[in-house]
N, C-alpha and C positions, 0 to 999 in steps of 0.2 A: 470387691473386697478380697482380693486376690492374692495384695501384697504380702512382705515379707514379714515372719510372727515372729515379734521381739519377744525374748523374753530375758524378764528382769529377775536380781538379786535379789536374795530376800537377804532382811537386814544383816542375818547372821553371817551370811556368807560375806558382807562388805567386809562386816569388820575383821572375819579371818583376812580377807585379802589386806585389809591396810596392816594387819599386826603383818602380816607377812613382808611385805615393805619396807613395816617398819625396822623387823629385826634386818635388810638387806640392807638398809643404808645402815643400822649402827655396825654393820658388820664390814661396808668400807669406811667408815668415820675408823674403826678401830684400827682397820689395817693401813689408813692414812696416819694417824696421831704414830702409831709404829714407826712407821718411815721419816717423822719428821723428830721422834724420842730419839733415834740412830744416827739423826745427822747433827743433832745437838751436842749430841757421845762425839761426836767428832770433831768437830767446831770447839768446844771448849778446852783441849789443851793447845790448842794453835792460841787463841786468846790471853791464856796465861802467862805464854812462851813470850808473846808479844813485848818488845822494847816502847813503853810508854816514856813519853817526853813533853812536856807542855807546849802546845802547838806558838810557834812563832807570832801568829799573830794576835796569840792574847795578849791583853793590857799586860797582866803580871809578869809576862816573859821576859828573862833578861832582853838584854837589845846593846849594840853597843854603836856607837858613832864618832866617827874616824876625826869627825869636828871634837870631840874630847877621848883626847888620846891617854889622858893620867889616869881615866875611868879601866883603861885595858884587863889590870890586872885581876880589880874587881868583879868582872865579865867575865872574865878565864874562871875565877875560883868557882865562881858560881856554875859557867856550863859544868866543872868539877864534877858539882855535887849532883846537878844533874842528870849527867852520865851515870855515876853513881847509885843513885834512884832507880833507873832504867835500865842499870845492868850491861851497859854499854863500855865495851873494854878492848872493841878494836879502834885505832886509831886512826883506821879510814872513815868509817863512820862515825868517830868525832869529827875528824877534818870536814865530811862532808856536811856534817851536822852545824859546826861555829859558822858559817859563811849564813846560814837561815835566818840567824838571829841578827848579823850586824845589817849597818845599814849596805846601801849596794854597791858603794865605792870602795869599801875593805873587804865584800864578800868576792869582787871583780881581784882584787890584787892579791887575797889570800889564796885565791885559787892555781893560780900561778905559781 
């Protein structure tokens, strides 16, 4: 009986050591939630700033095809108001924008 004398915790000491634990991780939880409060502070006015536009391939989305051509005018007014919407007022970025929405033989020759 030689071996090595364990000796155990008595209950009270457990539970100090889990309290202590315990406040050590809410004390990186807190300084995590911190770091990700500060990147939200950041993110949200890029967000705001952001030019929204109804993605191309939704059903709703204007759309225009070069097979009806008297429809043009209709498509123009509408990217209009789109633009509009979106706050979009350089004319490159409309240019590059109408070619999204038509089909792909007017977006091939608009681009030109």
């Amino acid at each position: 009986m030689g071996g090595p004398v364990r000796k155990t915790k008595s209950e009270s000491e457990k539970v100090a050591e889990r309290q202590k634990k315990s406040k050590e991780v809410e004390k990186q939880l807190e300084k995590k939630a911190g770091i990700f409060d500060q990147q939200e502070k950041e993110v949200e006015p890029k967000l705001s700033m952001a030019k929204l536009m109804i993605a191309p391939s939704v059903r709703d989305a204007p759309k225009f095809s070069s097979r009806r051509p008297q429809k043009l005018r209709r498509f123009v007014r509408w990217m209009e108001d789109l633009w509009k919407e979106a706050g979009i007022e350089n004319d490159e970025d409309k240019k590059e924008s109408l070619g999204k929405y038509a089909d792909q033989e007017s977006e091939e020759e608009w681009r030109v």
